[in-house]
Steps between C-alpha positions, in 0.01 A plus 500: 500500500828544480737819644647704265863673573539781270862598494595777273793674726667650183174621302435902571505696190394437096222233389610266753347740751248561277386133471573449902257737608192327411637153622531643840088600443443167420628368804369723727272263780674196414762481773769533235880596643654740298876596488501833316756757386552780749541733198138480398367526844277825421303278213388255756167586576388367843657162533475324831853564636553185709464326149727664360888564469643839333895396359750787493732497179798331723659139506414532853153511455452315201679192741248606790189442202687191397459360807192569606384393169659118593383519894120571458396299166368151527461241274121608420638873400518649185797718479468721140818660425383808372869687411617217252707298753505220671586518898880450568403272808266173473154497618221211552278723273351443157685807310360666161757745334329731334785619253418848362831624441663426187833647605558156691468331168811660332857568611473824574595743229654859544360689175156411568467342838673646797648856567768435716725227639271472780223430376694278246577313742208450745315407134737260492522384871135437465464300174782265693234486822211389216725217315623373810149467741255533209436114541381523853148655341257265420369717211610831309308761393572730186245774351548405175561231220827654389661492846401164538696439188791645637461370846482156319823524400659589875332240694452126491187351452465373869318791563235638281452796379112674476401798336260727673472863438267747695470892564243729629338656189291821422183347376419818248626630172698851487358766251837618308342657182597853654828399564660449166894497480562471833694201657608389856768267681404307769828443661753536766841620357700179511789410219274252366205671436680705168415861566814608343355355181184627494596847629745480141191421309335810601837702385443291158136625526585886576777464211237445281239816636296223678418573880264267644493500866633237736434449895767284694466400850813572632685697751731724517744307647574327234779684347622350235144460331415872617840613359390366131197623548612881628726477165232371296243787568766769523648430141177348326249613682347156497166469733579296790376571828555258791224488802682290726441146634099419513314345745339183318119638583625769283592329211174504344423845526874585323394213188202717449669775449698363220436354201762233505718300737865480336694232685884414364616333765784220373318207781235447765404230697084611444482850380201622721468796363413359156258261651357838670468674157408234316223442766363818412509523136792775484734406185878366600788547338748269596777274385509174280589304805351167655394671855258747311374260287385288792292774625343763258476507143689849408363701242895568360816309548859632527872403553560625841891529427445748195358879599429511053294243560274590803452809321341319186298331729368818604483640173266181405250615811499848395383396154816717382649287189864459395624609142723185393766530310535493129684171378753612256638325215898457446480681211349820689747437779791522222330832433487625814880437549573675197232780550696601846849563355 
């Protein structure tokens, strides 16, 4: 049976983490080598340390992985890329990319994407790494039909592309019935992920003497979301609370106390936490967008880029109908011209 080198040296926070985890279980007894990311050291739960190599977030020690990587695999080892990239230096190995971050996909984008020039540019840096080594792998591996699509149109067709998703799932439905008009956000607070938009459609919501209640799972370190937020409940007294980040074996228990998972974010590579909702029978909210498509049907759609209309998607679950307007004639607009002097 063949070795298998898992080398994820850039994967410690978010669903990559989250997906990680359980890989590592999977491998436990085998004799697998893993090359981990020192950042996510307190998650590793009793793994045989002379198998395994903890990478600090410097070049130095991404070089030092590198090359252990290339002096310890052999032609019969498996190496799977877990953090989207190939490795910079050649190896005898068979190598399997799986490719779970859609960010490598795009040029990076600074409304939606990144929030800084550094991470601009490392998103950037990277997607270079993947075009220029990606045909090294003997396979890829995306999580979903769409980002094969995409991923299609990146790479030549010397290396094929599979599609295989997987998560650890919550086997049993949530009860929500007591838990009407209440939505959460699974989410860290990056640009990307749209809080700003749906923290708006909330105002539009309080505007209108409609307060349901929304959880977020973010800190408060993230000003600029916090700041909007602070604003928000100060001027409208809209009702947002935030509980901070959550470990994933907490998840469930926030989804069941809420009647709805609300998720605007403008692109994901797999969107676990609608695969976790939808899992469990709690109703999503989410976007007209390919990624949630390929995962969960949503019980109402939105334009993530409008606030008016994440709000009428909200309406729609809350059963609360719109008055449209009446259609005039250009006779009764004449009229109304007249009637105003």
């Amino acid at each position: 049976m063949a070795r298998i080198i898992l080398f994820a040296p850039n994967v410690h926070i978010g669903g990559g983490l989250v997906l990680l985890l359980p890989i590592i279980d999977s491998l436990r007894g085998s004799n697998a080598l893993m090359i981990l990311d020192w950042r996510a050291k307190s998650h590793y739960r009793d793994i045989d340390k002379q198998l395994t190599m903890l990478v600090r977030p410097t070049i130095y020690s991404r070089l030092k992985a590198e090359f252990k990587l290339r002096r310890v695999s052999t032609d019969a080892d498996i190496i799977l890329c877990f953090h989207s990239l190939p490795p910079i230096l050649t190896t005898k190995s068979n190598i399997y990319i799986y490719l779970h971050n859609k960010h490598f996909l795009f040029t990076p984008l600074w409304k939606h994407h990144a929030t800084g020039a550094k991470v601009w540019l490392r998103i950037l840096f990277e997607k270079i790494v993947l075009i220029i080594f990606y045909h090294r792998a003997k396979k890829i591996i995306v999580q979903t039909n769409s980002m094969k699509i995409i991923a299609s149109t990146l790479f030549d067709n010397t290396v094929p592309i599979d599609v295989f998703p997987f998560a650890e799932l919550n086997k049993s439905n949530i009860e929500t019935s007591m838990k009407k008009n209440d939505f959460i956000y699974i989410s860290h607070g990056s640009k990307h992920k749209n809080h700003s938009n749906l923290i708006l459609a909330w105002v539009l919501l309080a505007k209108r003497g409609i307060y349901p209640r929304l959880t977020l799972t973010i800190n408060e370190t993230e000003t600029n979301i916090m700041d909007l937020l602070y604003s928000s409940v100060a001027e409208f007294d809209v009702k947002i609370e935030t509980i901070g980040y959550v470990n994933h074996s907490e998840i469930y228990k926030e989804c069941s106390m809420s009647c709805a998972l609300i998720f605007p974010s403008f692109t994901e590579s797999f969107g676990l936490p609608l695969i976790e909702a939808y899992s469990v029978g709690l109703p999503i909210i989410a976007p007209e967008l390919d990624y949630v498509r390929d995962v969960c049907r949503p019980v109402e759609t939105f334009d993530p880029h409008s606030p008016i209309s994440i709000m009428r998607a909200v309406l729609r679950f809350m059963d609360i109908k719109e008055e449209l307007p009446k259609i005039g004639s250009p006779d009764e607009f004449v009229e109304y011209l007249r009637g105003d002097l």
